[in-house]
C-alpha positions as CSV (number, residue, x, y, z in Angstrom):
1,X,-21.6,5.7,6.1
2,X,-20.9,3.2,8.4
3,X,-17.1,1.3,8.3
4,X,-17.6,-1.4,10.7
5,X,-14.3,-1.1,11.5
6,X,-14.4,-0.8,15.3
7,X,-12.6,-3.9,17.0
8,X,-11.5,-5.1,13.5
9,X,-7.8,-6.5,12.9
10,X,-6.2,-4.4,10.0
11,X,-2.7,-5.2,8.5
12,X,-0.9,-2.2,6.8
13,X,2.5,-3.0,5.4
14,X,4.9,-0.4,4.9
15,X,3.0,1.9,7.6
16,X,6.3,3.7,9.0
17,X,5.7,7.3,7.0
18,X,4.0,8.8,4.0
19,X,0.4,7.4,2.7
20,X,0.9,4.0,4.8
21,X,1.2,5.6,8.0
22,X,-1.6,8.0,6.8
23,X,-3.6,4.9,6.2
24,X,-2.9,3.1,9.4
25,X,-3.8,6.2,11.1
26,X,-7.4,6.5,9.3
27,X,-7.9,2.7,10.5
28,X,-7.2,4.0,13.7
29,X,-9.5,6.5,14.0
30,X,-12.3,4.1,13.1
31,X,-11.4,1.9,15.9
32,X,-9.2,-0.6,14.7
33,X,-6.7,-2.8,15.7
34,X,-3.8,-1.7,12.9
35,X,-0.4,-3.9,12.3
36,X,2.4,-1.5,11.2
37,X,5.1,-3.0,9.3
38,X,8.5,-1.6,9.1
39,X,11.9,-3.1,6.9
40,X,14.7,-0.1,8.7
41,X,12.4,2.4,10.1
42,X,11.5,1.6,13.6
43,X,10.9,5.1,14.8
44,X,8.9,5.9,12.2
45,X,7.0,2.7,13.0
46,X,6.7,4.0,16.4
47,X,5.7,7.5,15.5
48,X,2.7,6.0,13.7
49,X,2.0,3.7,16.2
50,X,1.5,6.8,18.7
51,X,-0.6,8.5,16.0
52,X,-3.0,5.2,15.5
53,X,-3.3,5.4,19.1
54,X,-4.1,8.9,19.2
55,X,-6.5,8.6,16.7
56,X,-8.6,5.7,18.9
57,X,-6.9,3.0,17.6
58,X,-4.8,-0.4,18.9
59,X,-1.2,-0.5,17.4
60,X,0.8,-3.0,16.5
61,X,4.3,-2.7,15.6
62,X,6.3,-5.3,13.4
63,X,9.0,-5.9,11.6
64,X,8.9,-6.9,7.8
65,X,11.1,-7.4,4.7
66,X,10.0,-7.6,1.0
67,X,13.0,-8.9,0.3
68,X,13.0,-12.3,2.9
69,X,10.2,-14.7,3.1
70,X,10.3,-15.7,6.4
71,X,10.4,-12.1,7.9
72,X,6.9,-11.8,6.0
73,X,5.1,-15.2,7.0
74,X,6.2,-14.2,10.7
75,X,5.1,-10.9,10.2
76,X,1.9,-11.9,9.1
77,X,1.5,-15.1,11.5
78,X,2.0,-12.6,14.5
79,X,-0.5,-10.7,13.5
80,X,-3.4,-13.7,13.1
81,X,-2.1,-15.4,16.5
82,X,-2.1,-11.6,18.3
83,X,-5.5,-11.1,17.2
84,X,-7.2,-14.5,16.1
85,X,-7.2,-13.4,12.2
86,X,-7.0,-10.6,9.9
87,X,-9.9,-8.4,8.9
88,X,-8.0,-6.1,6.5
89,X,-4.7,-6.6,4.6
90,X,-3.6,-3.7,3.2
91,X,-0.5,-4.0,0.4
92,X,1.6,-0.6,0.6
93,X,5.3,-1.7,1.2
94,X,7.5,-1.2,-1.6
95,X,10.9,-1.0,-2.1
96,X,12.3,2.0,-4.2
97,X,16.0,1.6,-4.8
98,X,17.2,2.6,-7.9
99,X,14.0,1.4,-9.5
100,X,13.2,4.9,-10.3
101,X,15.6,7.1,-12.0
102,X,16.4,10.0,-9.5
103,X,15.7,13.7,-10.8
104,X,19.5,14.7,-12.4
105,X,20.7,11.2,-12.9
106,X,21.4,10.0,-16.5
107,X,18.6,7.2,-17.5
108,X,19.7,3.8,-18.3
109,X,19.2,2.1,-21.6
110,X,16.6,-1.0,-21.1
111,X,19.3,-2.8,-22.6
112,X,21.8,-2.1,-20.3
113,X,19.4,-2.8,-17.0
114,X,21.5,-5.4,-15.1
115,X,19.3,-8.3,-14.5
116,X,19.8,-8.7,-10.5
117,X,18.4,-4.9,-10.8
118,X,15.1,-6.0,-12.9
119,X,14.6,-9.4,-10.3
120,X,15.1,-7.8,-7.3
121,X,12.6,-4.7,-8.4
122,X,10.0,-8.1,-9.2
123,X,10.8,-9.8,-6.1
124,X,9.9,-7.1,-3.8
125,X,7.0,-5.7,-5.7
126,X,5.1,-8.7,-7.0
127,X,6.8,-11.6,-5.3
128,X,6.6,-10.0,-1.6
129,X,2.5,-9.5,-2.2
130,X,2.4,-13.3,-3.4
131,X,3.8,-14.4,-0.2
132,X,1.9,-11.8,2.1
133,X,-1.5,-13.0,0.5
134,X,-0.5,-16.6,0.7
135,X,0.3,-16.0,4.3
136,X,-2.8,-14.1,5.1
137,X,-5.3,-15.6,3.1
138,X,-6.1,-18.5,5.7
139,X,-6.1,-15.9,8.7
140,X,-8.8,-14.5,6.5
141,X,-11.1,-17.3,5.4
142,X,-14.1,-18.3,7.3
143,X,-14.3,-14.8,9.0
144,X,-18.2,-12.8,8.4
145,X,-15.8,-10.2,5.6
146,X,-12.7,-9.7,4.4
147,X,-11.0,-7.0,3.0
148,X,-7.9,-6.3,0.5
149,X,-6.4,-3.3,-0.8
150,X,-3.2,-3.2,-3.5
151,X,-1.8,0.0,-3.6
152,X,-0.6,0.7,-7.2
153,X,1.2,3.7,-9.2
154,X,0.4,6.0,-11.0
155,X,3.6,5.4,-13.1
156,X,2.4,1.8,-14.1
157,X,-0.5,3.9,-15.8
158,X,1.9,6.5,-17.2
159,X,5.5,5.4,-17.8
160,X,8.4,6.9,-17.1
161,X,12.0,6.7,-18.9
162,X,14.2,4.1,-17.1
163,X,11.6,2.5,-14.6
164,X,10.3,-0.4,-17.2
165,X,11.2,-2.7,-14.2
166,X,9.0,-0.7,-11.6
167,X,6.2,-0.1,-13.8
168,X,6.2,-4.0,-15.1
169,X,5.7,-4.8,-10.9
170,X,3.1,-2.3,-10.3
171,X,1.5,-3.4,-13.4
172,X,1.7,-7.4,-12.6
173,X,-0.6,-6.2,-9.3
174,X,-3.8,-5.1,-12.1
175,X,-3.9,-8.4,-13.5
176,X,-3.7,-10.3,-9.9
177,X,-6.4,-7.7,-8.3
178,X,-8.9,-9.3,-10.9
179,X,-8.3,-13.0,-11.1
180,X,-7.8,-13.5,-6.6
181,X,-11.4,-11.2,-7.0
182,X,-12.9,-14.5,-8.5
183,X,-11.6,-16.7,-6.3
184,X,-12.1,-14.9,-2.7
185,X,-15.3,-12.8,-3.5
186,X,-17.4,-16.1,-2.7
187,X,-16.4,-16.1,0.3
188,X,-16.8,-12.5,1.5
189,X,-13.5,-10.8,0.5
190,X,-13.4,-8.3,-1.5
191,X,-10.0,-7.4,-3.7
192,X,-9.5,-3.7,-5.4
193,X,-6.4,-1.4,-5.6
194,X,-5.8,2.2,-5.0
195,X,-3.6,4.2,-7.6
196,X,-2.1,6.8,-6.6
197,X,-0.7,10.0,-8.5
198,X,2.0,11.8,-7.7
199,X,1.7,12.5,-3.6
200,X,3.2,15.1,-1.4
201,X,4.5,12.7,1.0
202,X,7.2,14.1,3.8
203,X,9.3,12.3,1.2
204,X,8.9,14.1,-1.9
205,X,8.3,17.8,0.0
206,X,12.0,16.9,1.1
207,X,13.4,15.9,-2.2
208,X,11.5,18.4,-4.7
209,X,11.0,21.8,-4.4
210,X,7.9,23.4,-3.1
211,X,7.4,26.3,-5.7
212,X,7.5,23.3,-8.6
213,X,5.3,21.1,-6.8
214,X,2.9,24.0,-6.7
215,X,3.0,24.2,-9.9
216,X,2.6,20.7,-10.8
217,X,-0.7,21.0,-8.6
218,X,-2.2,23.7,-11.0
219,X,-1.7,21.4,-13.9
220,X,-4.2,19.3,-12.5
221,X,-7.6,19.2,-12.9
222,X,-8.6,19.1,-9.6
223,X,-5.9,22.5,-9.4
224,X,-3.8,20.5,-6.3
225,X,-1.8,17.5,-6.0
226,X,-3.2,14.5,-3.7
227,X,-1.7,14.6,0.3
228,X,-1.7,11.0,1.9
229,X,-4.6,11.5,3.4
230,X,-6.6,11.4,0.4
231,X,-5.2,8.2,-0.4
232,X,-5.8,6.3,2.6
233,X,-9.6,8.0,2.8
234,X,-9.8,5.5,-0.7
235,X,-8.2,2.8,1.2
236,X,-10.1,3.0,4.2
237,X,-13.5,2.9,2.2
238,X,-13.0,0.1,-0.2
239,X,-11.1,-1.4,2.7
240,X,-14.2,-1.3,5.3
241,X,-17.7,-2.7,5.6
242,X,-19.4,0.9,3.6
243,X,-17.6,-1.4,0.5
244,X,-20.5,-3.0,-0.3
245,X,-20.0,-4.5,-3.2
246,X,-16.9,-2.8,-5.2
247,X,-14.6,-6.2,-6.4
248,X,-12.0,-6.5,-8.5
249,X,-11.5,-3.0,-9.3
250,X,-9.2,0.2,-9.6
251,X,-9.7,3.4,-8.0
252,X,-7.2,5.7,-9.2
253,X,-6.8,9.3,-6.8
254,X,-4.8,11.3,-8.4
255,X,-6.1,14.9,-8.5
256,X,-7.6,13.7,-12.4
257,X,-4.2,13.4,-13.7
């Protein structure tokens, strides 16, 4: 299976830990030039950065902020004028916050949701990728492929008590996957989203206990629970040139859940 990746400019945002940094590292290791955004985490951003090049790939480190437009049309500009266009824009940056209810927190009514709460979950989840692809886009056109990857939830297939606003931004990204699918495919791009299931991230090993994550795994049909690495293996492929033709699509790894 050939990638075609070598040489190629990659954008991952949200590449300072978990599955983003696992991604950026798997571009890496096919020979690509990767962008790592960061909003706070600069050493993580750096850590990855060493483990891209590592791996036999060109790093890029950059700042970005789902919550300020201009921090992600510079983000994004600095990465076509570094390397003459993108190849590969990868959407993985989100912005947590309270928009999942914490394990032993009481759960909010939808009713009594404070509206700044619900906006500012939308504008970093589904307003952030609208200003990313608009930035992007022309880096991308008129280049022999292109390449984009949404990286959904699970949740937004699932639900969860308390996180209508999280699962309503996730959700908005199905619906956008197919209809920029018709209007890029023509010209060599092609659009799908990942879905991941729950993931052991260093994140949720250091918030959850092992012995019930375990657990959880044997519930699955697949008998474990998905590492980052199996997540960005999904990105990689429909993100690459052995994506022949997948477009507009969903490709949901998470262990059969």
């Amino acid at each position: 299976m050939k990638t075609d990746l070598q040489g190629k400019a990659v954008l991952v945002t949200g590449a300072s830990s978990g599955i983003g940094r696992a991604t950026a590292v798997a571009y890496g290791a096919e020979g690509a030039r990767v962008a790592i955004t960061y909003h706070t985490n600069e050493a993580g951003a750096q850590e990855t950065a060493r483990l891209v090049a590592a791996a036999g790939g060109t790093p890029l480190v950059i700042r970005y902020d789902l919550a300020d437009e201009q921090s992600i049309r510079d983000a994004v500009s600095r990465v076509a004028e570094e390397w003459g266009g993108i190849d590969v824009l990868v959407n993985n940056a989100v912005v947590w916050g309270e928009a999942i209810p914490r394990p032993g927190k009481p759960v909010p009514l939808f009713e009594d949701v404070a509206a700044k709460q619900w906006q500012e979950v939308l504008r970093t989840s589904v307003d952030a990728v609208f200003h990313t692809l608009q930035a992007a886009l022309p880096a991308m056109r008129g280049r022999p492929w292109g390449r984009i990857v949404m990286i959904g939830a699970g949740l937004a297939d699932t639900g969860k008590p308390g996180a209508g606003a999280y699962g309503a931004g996730k959700s908005a990204l199905f619906g956008l996957v197919r209809s920029l699918a018709w209007e890029v495919g023509p010209e060599g791009i092609l659009v799908n989203m990942v879905v991941p299931g729950q993931t052991l991230t260093e994140t949720v090993r250091g918030n959850v206990p092992a012995a019930f994550l375990d657990e959880k795994g044997k519930t699955l049909p697949s008998g474990r629970m998905s590492v980052p690495e199996d997540v960005a293996n999904a990105v990689v492929f429909l993100g690459s040139a052995a994506n022949g033709n997948t477009h507009g699509e969903t490709l949901r790894v998470t262990g059969g859940a």
